[in-house]
VOGU-3710 file (C-alpha; in Angstrom, 3 decimals, decimal comma):
1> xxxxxxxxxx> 128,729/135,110/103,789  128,759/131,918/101,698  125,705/133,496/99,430  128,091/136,642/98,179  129,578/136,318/94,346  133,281/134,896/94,654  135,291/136,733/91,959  138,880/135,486/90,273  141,636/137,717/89,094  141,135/136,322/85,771
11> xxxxxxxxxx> 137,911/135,140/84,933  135,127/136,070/87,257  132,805/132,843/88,909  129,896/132,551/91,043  127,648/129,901/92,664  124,692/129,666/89,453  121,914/127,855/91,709  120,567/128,301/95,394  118,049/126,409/97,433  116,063/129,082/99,104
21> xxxxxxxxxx> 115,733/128,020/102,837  114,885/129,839/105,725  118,565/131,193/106,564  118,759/133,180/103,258  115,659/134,282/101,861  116,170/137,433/103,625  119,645/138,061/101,773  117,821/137,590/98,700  114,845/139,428/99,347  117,307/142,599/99,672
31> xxxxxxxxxx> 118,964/141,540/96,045  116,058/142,302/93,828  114,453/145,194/92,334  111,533/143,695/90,374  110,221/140,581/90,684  107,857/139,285/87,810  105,646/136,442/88,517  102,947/134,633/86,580  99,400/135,508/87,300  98,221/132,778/89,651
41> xxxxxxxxxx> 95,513/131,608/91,818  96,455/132,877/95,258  94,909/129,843/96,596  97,642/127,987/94,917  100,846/127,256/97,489  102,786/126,927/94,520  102,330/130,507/92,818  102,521/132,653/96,200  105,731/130,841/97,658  108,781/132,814/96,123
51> xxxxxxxxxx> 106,975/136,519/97,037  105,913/135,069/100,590  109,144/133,646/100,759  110,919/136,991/100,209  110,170/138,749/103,334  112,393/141,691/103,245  111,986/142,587/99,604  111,341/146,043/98,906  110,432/146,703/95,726  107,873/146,553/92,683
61> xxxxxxxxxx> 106,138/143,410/91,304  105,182/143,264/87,756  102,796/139,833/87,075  102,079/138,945/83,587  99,490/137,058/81,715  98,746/136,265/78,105  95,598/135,336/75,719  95,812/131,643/74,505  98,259/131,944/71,550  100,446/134,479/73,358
71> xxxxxxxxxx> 99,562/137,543/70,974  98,404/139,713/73,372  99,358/140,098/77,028  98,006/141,431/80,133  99,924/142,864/83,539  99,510/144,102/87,094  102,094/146,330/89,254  102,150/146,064/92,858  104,164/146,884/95,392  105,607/144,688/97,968
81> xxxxxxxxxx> 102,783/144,878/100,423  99,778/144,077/97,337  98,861/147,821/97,159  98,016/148,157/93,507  99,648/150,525/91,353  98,388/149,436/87,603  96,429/146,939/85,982  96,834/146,767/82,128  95,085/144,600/79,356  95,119/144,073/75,758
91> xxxxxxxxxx> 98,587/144,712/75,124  99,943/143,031/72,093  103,066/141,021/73,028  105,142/142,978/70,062  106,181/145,124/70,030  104,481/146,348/73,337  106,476/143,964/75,680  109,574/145,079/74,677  108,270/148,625/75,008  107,356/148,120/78,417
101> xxxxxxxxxx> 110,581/146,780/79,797  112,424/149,521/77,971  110,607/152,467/79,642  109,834/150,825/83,319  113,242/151,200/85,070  114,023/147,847/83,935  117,259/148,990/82,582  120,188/148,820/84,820  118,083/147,145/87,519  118,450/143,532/89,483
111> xxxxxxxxxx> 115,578/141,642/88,139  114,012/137,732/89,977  111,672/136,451/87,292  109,714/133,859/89,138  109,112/131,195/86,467  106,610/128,678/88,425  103,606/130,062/86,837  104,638/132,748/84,729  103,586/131,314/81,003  105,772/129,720/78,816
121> xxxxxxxxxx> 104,327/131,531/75,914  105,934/135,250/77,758  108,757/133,603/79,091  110,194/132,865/76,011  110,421/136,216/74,587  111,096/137,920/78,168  114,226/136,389/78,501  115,240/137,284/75,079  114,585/140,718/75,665  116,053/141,286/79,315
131> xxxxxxxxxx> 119,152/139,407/78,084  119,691/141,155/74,469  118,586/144,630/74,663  116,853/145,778/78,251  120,134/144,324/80,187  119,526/144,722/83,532  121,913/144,730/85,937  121,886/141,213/87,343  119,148/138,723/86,386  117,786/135,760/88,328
141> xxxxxxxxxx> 114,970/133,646/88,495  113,010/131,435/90,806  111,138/128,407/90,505  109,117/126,500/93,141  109,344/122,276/92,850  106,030/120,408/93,259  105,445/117,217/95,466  103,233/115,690/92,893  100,872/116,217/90,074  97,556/115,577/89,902
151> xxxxxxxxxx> 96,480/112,670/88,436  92,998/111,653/85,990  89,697/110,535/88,279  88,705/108,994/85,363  90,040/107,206/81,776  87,807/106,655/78,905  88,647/103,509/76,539  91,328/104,028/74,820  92,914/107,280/76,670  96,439/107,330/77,360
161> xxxxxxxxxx> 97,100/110,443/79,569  96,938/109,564/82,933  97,872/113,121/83,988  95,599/115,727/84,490  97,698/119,009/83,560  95,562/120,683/80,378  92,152/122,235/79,242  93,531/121,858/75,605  96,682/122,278/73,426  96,556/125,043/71,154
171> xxxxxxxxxx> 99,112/123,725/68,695  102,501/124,419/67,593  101,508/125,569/63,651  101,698/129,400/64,717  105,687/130,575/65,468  106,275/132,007/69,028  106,251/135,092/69,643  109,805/136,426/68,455  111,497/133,554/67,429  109,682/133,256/63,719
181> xxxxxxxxxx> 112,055/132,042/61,381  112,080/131,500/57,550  112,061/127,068/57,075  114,873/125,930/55,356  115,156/122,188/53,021  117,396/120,812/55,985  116,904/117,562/57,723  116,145/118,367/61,159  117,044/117,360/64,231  114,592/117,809/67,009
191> xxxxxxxxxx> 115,572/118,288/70,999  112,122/117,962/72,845  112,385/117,702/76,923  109,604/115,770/77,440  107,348/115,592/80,524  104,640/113,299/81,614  102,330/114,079/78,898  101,430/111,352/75,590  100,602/113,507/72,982  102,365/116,954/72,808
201> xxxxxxxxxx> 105,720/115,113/71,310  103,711/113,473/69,321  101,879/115,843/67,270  104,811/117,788/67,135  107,230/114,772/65,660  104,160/114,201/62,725  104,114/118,178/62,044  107,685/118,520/61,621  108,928/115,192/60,756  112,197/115,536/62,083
211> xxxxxxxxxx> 115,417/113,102/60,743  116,339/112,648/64,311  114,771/113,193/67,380  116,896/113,690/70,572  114,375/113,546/73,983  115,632/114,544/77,339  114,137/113,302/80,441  114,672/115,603/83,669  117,258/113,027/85,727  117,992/113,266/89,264
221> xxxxxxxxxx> 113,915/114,360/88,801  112,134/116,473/91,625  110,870/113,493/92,715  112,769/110,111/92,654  111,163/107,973/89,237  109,245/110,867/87,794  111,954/110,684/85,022  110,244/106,916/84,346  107,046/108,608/83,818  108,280/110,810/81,327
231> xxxxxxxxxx> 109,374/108,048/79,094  106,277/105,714/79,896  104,072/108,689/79,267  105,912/108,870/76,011  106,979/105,495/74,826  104,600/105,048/72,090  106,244/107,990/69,666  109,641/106,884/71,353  109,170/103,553/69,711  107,799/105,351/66,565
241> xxxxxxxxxx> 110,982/107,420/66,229  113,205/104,921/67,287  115,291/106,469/69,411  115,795/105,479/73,202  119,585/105,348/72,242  119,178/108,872/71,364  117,373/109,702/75,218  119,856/112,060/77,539  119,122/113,034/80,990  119,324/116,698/82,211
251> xxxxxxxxxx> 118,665/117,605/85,878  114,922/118,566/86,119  115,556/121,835/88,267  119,126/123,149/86,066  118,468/125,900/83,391  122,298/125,893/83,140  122,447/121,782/82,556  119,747/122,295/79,956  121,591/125,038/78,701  125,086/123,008/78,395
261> xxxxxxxxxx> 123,086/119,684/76,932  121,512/122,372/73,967  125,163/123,714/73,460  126,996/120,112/73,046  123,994/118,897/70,871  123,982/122,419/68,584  127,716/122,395/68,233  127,985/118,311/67,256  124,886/118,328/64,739  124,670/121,643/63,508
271> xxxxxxxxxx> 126,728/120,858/60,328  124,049/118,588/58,791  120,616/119,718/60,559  118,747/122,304/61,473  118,369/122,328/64,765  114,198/122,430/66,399  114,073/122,520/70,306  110,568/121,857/71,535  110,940/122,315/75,591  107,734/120,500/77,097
281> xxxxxxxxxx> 109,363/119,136/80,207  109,865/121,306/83,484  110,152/125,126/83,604  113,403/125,203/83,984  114,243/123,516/81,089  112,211/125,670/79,207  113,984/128,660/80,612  117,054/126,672/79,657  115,725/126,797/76,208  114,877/130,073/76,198
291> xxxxxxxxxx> 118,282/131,269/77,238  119,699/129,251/74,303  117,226/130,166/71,223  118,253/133,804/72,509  121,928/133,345/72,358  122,078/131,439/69,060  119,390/132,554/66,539  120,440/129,847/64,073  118,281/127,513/66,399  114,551/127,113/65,740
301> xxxxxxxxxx> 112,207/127,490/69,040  108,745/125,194/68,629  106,136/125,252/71,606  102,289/124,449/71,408  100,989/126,748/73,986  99,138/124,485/76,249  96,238/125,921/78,477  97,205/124,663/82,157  94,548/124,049/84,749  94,612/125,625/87,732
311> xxxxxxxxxx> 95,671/123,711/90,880  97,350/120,853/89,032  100,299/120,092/90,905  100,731/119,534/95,021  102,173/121,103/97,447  105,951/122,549/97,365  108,573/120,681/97,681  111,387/123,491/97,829  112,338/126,548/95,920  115,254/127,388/93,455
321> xxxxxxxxx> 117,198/131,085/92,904  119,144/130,925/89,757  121,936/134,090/88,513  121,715/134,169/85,179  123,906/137,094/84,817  126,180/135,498/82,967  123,831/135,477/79,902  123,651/139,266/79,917  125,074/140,615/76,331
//
């Protein structure tokens, strides 16, 4: 079957990204374990697509939430068929994430962490746990593309968001969760993915003041132009820092292209800068992130927790099964 891992005598290789169609979404129903989602609206196509997708899974599902500044956290177990098992609030995210996934059979187990609306604020340190100390077995993830996002009725004088993603931006003065680190006097260079918003670059840029700044629009995009968007959305503090010559493209839907770009860019400038990454594009580039920030601690991790609305994007486009096994260690 063209979906099992090919292995070499020497080094061992497998396929890193799947499109989950029709013909294979039972084989990787019967892969997984666990599956940990977001805590959607079960109205929302978007949320509900990898779990209905998976009809022959048979095991537990762990969804997670978290308070605004991703302190505290909040999760429900169920099992495959929705019977609840648990429902558990006011959990601070450490250490008590960290505890969880270290006494829940986590360990040792083959793990899908469904990333479509599963917070970035969680994600982050998730990843860093189940690939540094929980070490499952084999880890993937899944992420369902949109057809569109929805768009402002209405723009006051003046307003340059034309997007209608957020209820507000917390901010990006308070470390996330796990990745604090001690400032140095370095000139820093910032890698932001950017996505189809105005101002979250920009308030970072003025907070940190970066020497360089090194955006990265998701190209081929999920939709054909949407990586034009991006750079409209954001040409104002492109202009301000100068730096369209400094723009690279990294497929929207590849954790492992956003990983590689982060690698080439930390190895080339990481004599003279510190190096900031501020993922605000598409969630798999902030998963890309994440996997990097965990493997190389040197790097600095900046997000500014922004408080989605529900139902902001369209209908799905297709879904995405990534092994990240590789990362384990």
């Amino acid at each position: 079957m063209i979906y099992h891992l090919i292995y070499f005598q020497i080094k061992m290789s497998y396929q890193e990204k799947f499109e989950l169609t029709a013909t294979n979404t039972s084989y990787f129903s019967r892969q997984f374990d666990i599956l940990i989602t977001g805590m959607g609206d079960d109205k929302d196509d978007r949320h509900n697509y990898i779990k209905k997708s998976l009809r022959d899974f048979n095991g537990v599902v762990y969804s997670f939430d978290t308070c605004e500044n991703a302190e505290k956290f909040y999760y429900k177990i169920e099992t495959k068929d929705g019977v609840f098992v648990e429902n558990v609030t006011d959990k601070l995210l450490i250490p008590d994430l960290q505890i969880l996934l270290s006494t829940n059979n986590f360990y040792g187990a083959n793990i899908c962490v469904d990333i479509t609306t599963l917070k970035q604020g969680i994600l982050f340190l998730l990843i860093r746990i189940l690939l540094k100390d929980v070490k499952p077995a084999r880890l993937f993830a899944a992420y369902t593309e949109p057809t569109e996002y929805k768009k402002r009725k209405y723009s006051e004088i003046g307003e340059t968001e034309e997007y209608d993603l957020y209820l507000r931006i917390v901010g990006s003065s308070k470390a996330v969760p796990g990745f604090n680190k001690r400032q140095s006097q370095n000139d820093i260079l910032l890698i932001a993915p950017i996505g189809f918003d105005s101002q979250r670059l920009q308030v970072i840029y003025e907070n940190i003041k970066p020497r360089l700044l090194i955006p990265v629009v998701g190209f081929p995009s999920f939709v054909p132009g949407w990586y034009l968007t991006a750079i409209k959305m954001n040409y104002l503090i492109l202009k301000q820092a100068d730096c369209f010559d400094e723009i690279e493209t990294c497929e929207a839907a590849s954790p492992f292209a956003m990983y590689d770009l982060l690698d080439r860019e930390f190895h080339r400038h990481t004599a003279n800068f510190d190096i900031y990454i501020s993922p605000l594009g598409t969630r798999p580039h902030c998963l890309g992130a994440a996997i990097f920030v965990s493997r190389n601690p040197s790097a600095y991790l900046i997000y500014d927790f922004p408080i989605e609305k529900q139902f902001r994007s369209g209908r799905v486009l297709k879904a995405n099964i990534y092994h990240l096994s590789k990362f384990i260690g």
